[in-house]
ZAMARGU-4260 file (C-alpha; in steps of 0.2 Angstrom, whole numbers, plus 5000, padded with zeros to 4 digits):
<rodrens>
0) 5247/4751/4899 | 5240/4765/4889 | 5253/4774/4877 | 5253/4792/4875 | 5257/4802/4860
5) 5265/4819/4857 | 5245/4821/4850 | 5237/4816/4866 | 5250/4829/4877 | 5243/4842/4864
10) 5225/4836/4868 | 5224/4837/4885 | 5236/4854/4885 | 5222/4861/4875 | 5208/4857/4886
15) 5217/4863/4900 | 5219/4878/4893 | 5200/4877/4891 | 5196/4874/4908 | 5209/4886/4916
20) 5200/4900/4904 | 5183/4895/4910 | 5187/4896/4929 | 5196/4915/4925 | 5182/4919/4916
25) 5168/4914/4927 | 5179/4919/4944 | 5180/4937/4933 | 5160/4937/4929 | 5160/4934/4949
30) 5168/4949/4953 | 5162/4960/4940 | 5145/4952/4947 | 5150/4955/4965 | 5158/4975/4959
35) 5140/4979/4951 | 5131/4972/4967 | 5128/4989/4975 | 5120/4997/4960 | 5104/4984/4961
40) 5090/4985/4976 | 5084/4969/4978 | 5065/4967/4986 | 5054/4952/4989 | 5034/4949/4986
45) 5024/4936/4996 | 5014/4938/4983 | 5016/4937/4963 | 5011/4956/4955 | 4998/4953/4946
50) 4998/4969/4931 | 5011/4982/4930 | 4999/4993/4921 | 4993/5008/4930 | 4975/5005/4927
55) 4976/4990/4939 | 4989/4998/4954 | 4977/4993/4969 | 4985/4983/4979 | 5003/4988/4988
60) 5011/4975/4980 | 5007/4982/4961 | 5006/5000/4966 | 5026/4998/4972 | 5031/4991/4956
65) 5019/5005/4946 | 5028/5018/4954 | 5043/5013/4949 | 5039/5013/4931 | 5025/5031/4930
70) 5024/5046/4933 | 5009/5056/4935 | 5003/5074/4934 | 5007/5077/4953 | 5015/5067/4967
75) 5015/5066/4987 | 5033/5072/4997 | 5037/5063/5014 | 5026/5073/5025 | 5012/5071/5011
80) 5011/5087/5004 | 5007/5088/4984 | 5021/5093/4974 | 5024/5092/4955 | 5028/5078/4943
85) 5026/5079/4926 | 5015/5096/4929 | 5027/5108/4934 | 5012/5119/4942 | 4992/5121/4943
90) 4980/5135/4948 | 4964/5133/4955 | 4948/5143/4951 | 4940/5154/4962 | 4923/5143/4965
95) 4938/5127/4969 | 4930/5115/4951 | 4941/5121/4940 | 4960/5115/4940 | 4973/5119/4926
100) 4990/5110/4924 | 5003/5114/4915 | 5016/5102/4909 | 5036/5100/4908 | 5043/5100/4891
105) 5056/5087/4894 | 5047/5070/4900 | 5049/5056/4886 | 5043/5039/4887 | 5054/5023/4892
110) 5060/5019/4872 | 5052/5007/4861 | 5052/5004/4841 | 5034/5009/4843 | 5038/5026/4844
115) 5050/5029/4827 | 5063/5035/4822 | 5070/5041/4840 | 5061/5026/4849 | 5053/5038/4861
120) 5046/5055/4860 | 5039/5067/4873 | 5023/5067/4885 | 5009/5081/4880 | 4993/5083/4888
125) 4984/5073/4877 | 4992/5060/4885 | 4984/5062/4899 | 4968/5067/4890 | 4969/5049/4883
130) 4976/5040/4902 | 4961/5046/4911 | 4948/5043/4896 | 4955/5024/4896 | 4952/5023/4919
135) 4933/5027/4914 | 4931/5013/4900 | 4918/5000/4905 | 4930/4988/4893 | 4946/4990/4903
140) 4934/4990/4920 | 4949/4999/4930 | 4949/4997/4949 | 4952/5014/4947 | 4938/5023/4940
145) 4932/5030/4957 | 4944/5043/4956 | 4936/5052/4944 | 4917/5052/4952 | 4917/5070/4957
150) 4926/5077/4938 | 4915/5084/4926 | 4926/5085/4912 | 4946/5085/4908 | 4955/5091/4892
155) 4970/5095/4886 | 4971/5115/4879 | 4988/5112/4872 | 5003/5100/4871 | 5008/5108/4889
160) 4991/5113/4896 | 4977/5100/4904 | 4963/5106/4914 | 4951/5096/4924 | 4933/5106/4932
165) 4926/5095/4944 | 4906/5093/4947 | 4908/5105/4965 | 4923/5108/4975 | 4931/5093/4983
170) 4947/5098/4994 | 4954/5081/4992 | 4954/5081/4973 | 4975/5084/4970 | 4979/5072/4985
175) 4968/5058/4973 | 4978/5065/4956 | 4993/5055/4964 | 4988/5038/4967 | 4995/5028/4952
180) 4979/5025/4942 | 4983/5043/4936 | 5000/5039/4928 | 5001/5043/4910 | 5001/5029/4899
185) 5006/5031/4878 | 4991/5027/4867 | 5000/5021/4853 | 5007/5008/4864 | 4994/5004/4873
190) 4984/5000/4859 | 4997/4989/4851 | 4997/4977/4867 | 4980/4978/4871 | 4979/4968/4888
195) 4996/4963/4887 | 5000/4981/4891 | 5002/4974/4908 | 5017/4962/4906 | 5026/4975/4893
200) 5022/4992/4901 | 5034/5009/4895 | 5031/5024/4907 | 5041/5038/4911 | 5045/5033/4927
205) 5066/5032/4933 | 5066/5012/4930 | 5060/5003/4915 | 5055/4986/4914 | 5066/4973/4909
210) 5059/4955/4912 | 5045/4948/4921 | 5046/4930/4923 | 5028/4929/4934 | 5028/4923/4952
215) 5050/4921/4952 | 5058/4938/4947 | 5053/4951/4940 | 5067/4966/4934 | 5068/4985/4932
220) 5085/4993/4921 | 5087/5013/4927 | 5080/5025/4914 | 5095/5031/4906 | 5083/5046/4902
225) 5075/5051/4918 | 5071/5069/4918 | 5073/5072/4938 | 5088/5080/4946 | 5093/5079/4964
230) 5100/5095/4972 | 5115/5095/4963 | 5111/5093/4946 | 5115/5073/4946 | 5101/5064/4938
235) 5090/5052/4945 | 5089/5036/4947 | 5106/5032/4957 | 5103/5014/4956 | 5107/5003/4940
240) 5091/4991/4942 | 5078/4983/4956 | 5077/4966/4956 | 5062/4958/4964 | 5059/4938/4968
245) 5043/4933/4974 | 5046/4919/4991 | 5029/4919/4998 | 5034/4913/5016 | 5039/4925/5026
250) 5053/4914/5035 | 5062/4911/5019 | 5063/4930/5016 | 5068/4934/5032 | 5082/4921/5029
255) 5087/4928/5012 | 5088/4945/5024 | 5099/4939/5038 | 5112/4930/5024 | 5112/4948/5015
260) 5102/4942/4998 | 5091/4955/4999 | 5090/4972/5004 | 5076/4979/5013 | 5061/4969/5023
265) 5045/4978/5024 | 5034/4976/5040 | 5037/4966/5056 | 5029/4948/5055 | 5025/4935/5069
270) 5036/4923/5060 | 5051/4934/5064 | 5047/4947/5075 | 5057/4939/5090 | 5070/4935/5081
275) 5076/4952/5074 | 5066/4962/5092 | 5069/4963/5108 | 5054/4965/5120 | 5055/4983/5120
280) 5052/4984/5101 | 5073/4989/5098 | 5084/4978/5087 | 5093/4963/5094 | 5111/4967/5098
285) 5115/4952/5086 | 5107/4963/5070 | 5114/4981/5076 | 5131/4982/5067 | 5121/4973/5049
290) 5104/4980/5051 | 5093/4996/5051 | 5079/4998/5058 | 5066/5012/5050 | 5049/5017/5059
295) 5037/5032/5057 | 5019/5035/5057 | 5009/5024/5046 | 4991/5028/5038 | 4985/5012/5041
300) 4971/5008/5055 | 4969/4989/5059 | 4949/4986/5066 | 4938/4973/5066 | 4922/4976/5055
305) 4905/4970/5063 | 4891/4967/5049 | 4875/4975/5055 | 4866/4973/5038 | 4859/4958/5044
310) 4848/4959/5062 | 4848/4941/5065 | 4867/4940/5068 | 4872/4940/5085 | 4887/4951/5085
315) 4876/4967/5075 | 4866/4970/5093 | 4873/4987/5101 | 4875/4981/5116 | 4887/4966/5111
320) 4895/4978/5100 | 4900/4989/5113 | 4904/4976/5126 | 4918/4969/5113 | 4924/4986/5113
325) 4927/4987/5129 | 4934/4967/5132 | 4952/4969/5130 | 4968/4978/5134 | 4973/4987/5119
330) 4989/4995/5126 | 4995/4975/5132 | 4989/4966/5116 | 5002/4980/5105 | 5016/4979/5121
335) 5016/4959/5121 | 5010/4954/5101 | 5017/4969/5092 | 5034/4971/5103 | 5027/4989/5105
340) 5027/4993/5086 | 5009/5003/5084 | 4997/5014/5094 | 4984/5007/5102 | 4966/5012/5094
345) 4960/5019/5111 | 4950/5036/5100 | 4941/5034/5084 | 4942/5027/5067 | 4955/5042/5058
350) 4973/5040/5061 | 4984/5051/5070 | 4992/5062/5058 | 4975/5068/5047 | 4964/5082/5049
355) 4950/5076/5062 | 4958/5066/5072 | 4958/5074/5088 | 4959/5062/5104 | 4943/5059/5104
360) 4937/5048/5119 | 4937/5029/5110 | 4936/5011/5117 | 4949/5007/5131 | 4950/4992/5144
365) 4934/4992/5154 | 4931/4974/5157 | 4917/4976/5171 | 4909/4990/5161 | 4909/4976/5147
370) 4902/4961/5158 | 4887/4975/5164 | 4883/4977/5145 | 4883/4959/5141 | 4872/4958/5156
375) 4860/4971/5150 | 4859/4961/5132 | 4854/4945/5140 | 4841/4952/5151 | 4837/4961/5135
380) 4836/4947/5123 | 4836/4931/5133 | 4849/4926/5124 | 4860/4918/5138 | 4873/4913/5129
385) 4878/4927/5116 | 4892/4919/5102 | 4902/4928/5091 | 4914/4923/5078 | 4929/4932/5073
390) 4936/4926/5056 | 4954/4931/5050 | 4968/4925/5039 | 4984/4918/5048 | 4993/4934/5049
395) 4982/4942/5062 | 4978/4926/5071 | 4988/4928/5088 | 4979/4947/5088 | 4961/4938/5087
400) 4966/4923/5099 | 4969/4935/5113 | 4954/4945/5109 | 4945/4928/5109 | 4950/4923/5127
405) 4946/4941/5132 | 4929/4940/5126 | 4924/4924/5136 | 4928/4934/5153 | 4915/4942/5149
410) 4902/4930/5147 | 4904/4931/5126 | 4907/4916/5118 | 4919/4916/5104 | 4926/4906/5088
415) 4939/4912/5078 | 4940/4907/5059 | 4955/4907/5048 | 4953/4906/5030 | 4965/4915/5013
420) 4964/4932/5014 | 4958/4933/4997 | 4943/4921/5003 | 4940/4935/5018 | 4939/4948/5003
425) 4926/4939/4993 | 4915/4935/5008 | 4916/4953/5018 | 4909/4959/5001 | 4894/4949/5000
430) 4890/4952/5019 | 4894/4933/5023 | 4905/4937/5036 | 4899/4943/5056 | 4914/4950/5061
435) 4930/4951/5050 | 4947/4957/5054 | 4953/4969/5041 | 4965/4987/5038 | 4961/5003/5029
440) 4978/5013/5021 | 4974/5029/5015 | 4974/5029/4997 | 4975/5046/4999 | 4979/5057/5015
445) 4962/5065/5019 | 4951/5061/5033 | 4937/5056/5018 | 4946/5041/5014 | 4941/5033/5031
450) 4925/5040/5034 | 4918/5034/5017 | 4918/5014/5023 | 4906/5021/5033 | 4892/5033/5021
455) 4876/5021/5015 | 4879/5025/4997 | 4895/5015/4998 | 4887/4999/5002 | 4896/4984/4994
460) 4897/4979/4982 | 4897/4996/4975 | 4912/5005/4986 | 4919/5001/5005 | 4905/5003/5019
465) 4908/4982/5023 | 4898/4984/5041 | 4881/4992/5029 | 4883/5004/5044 | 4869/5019/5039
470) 4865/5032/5050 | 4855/5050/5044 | 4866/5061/5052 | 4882/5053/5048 | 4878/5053/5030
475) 4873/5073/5031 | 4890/5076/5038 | 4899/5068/5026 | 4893/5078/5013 | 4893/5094/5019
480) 4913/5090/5023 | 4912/5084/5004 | 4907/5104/5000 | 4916/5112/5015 | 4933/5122/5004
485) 4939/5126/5024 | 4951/5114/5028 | 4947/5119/5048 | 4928/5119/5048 | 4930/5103/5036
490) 4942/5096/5052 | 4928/5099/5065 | 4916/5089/5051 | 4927/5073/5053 | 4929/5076/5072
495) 4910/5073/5073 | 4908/5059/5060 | 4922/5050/5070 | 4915/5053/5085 | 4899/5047/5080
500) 4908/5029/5074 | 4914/5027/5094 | 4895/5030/5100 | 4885/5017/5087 | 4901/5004/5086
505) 4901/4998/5070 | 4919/4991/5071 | 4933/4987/5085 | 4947/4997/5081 | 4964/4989/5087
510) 4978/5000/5083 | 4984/5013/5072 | 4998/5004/5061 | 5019/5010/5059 | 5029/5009/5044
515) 5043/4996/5049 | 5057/4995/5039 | 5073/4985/5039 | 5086/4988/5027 | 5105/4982/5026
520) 5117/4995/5033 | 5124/4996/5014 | 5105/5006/5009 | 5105/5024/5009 | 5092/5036/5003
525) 5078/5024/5009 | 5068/5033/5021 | 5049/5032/5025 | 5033/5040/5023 | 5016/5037/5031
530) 5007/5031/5017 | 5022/5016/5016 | 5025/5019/4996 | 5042/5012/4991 | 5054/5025/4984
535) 5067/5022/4975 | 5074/5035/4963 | 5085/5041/4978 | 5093/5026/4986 | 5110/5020/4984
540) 5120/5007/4989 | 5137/5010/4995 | 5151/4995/4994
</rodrens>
């Protein structure tokens, strides 16, 4: 029998006391935690960013975490029109080269000791003198450095004046000044870090970065100093920080979704796309009173690319290339695979929504018009059995299985191939690949942008044109529309070029892409826009 003293009462008292503190405290952390919930916008990545230095914002998943922390000179609303940023107006010379910014007063950089005294000062235009000097560096090898191909110089005048004079008038050039290569940057920082800008980037943007803990979380804190305003004179950001993890299956993150974990879903994937739709593309009454459901045009044209560099492969031949075209039923592959979420690619290569496109007669479901042309390639060739394969990455297998089967009725015979998309990348660009599944977004909203994977001068590796697609009068087109300041007769130009694309068949278009977005009903201020760029300086979470 164990004896206690007044000294072991007093013991135990005392780590009671200890405990009962702990649980209070921790069940107060919880509820301060839980209060504080609806000031954080939490996101997930499949895949792990890879810089959150401007210079290297290619892919979607960088660009969004970019845009979070830059700014540039200009920026793109909703309905993509180019309004200001940091340049609070421009004007344009009479011969369209010469464009001169001039600059807000009152943008500082996110602080840092770097910078003094006040840990921050203010943006000039030598910043950006020194921003766009740094994309064209052969040492930093910017993905970016495209941009600039048609400037002949820039400068800064002044602290608040930066003028750039193109090499001949290109009407696309202010749409191009706000991707996020063309976010200003401080030297003195970037210079201190050197490549390991990328992991401790300072901006001007409305978040700053907090931690990064690579491929499991990565953490934005609001910029206390943000010098956007909404309408009534409250500043911007709403939100108190953005947190984003990093699942890369899609199941998990629709799970974290669906148990309220995280706050927005971008896209609709096969892995989920029954669960959360119904056949007629509308949520399921089991997410209606939890879930919203955002959809709008989308920039993005989904095709499959047919390498005719190379004579010897099978699938180049016009005839086949036509006859694949003409396989399947565009309108049933978006109704049954896509729960009616797209438009099918029945006109030409440009999106709806851009100057040029213009319902243009494309590629819809003719299948004895397609058995006739694979008739008239075998008594052509003598090739009695025409193969063809079709390689993809897992994503877009379904879309190419159906296409597959559909090809066979005709008389083609057809293996599909699934490998990483990063593989698909490498491969496309060496021409090792017959036909390849693949997408083009707009980087910027100009017809252009879509026709250029199609001019000669941009064969791989050297820019976009992955079919090696050449044709004279293609090529003369496109840069007379490069010249043409009329946005109309520049419109007509496209028309042409596009229409051209339908008549030599470099590619199977399959549909023109939506933006689909699912957020929790507690998101406000989200919306949409058809370039898909996550915005986040206005949204809010109410409790």
């Amino acid at each position: 029998m164990i004896k206690l003293t007044m000294q072991h009462f007093k013991l135990i008292f005392k780590q009671l006391s200890i405990l009962c503190w702990l649980l209070i405290s921790f069940s107060c952390q919880q509820d301060r935690s839980k209060d504080r919930d609806h000031l954080v916008f939490r996101y997930n990545e499949h895949a792990n960013i890879t810089s959150l230095d401007p210079a290297f914002a290619k892919d979607q998943r960088n660009i969004w975490a970019v845009h979070q922390l830059f700014n540039g000179l200009v920026e793109m609303d909703a309905d993509l029109n180019v309004i200001p940023a940091i340049a609070t107006s421009w004007k344009v010379s009479d011969d369209a080269q010469t464009y001169t910014f001039t600059l807000r007063d009152d943008v500082p950089f996110h602080k840092h000791k770097l910078f003094g005294k006040d840990s921050t000062r203010t943006v000039t235009a030598y910043d950006f003198e020194y921003s766009f000097e740094r994309i064209l560096d052969d040492k930093l090898a910017s993905s970016g450095r495209w941009i600039f191909k048609s400037v002949d110089r820039f400068k800064a005048i002044d602290d608040s004046t930066f003028e750039i004079t193109l090499k001949q008038p290109f009407p696309a050039f202010l749409s191009l000044l706000t991707m996020k290569y063309c976010s200003v940057v401080p030297k003195e920082i970037v210079e201190y870090y050197g490549n390991s800008f990328r992991a401790n980037p300072i901006g001007t943007g409305p978040f700053q970065f907090k931690i990064w803990e690579e491929n499991t979380k990565l953490v934005l804190r609001r910029n206390p100093n943000y010098f956007e305003k909404d309408a009534t004179g409250t500043q911007l950001p709403y939100l108190e920080a953005v947190a984003i993890t990093f699942l890369p299956d899609k199941q998990s993150e629709f799970l974290q979704f669906a148990q309220g974990n995280i706050d927005f879903l971008n896209s609709l994937d096969p892995s989920y796309q029954d669960e959360i739709l119904n056949a007629s593309g509308q949520l399921r009454e089991t997410y209606t009173s939890t879930v919203n459901m955002i959809t709008g045009p989308y920039l993005n044209t989904e095709y499959l690319g047919i390498y005719i560099g190379d004579s010897t492969n099978v699938s180049s031949h016009h005839l086949l290339r036509k006859a694949m075209n003409y396989s399947f039923d565009r309108k049933k592959m978006i109704t049954y695979l896509r729960s009616g979420i797209g438009t099918p690619a029945i006109h030409g290569f440009i999106p709806k929504g851009l100057p040029g496109f213009n319902n243009i007669k494309g590629f819809e479901y003719e299948p004895e018009r397609a058995k006739s042309l694979v008739k008239q390639y075998i008594s052509e060739t003598g090739n009695a059995s025409p193969e063809v394969a079709i390689t993809t990455n897992g994503q877009y297998l379904n879309f190419c299985e159906y296409i597959q089967r559909e090809l066979e009725k005709t008389g083609i015979k057809a293996s599909v191939n699934v490998i990483p998309a990063s593989t698909i990348r490498e491969k496309r660009s060496k021409g090792e690949l017959p036909i390849f599944r693949a997408s083009w977004i707009a980087d910027y909203p100009d017809a252009e942008n879509y026709l250029s994977l199609f001019y000669s001068k941009n064969f791989t590796p050297n820019g976009p044109n992955y079919t090696r697609f050449k044709n004279i009068q293609f090529d003369e087109w496109y840069e007379t529309a490069l010249r043409e300041t009329d946005p109309t007769i520049r419109a007509k130009i496209y028309t042409k070029m596009d229409s051209l694309l339908i008549s030599e068949a470099p590619l199977i278009p399959l549909y023109y892409d939506q933006v689909v977005r699912f957020t929790q009903k507690n998101v406000q201020g989200l919306g949409i826009n058809p370039q898909n760029l996550l915005e986040l300086k206005r949204v809010q979470k109410v409790k």
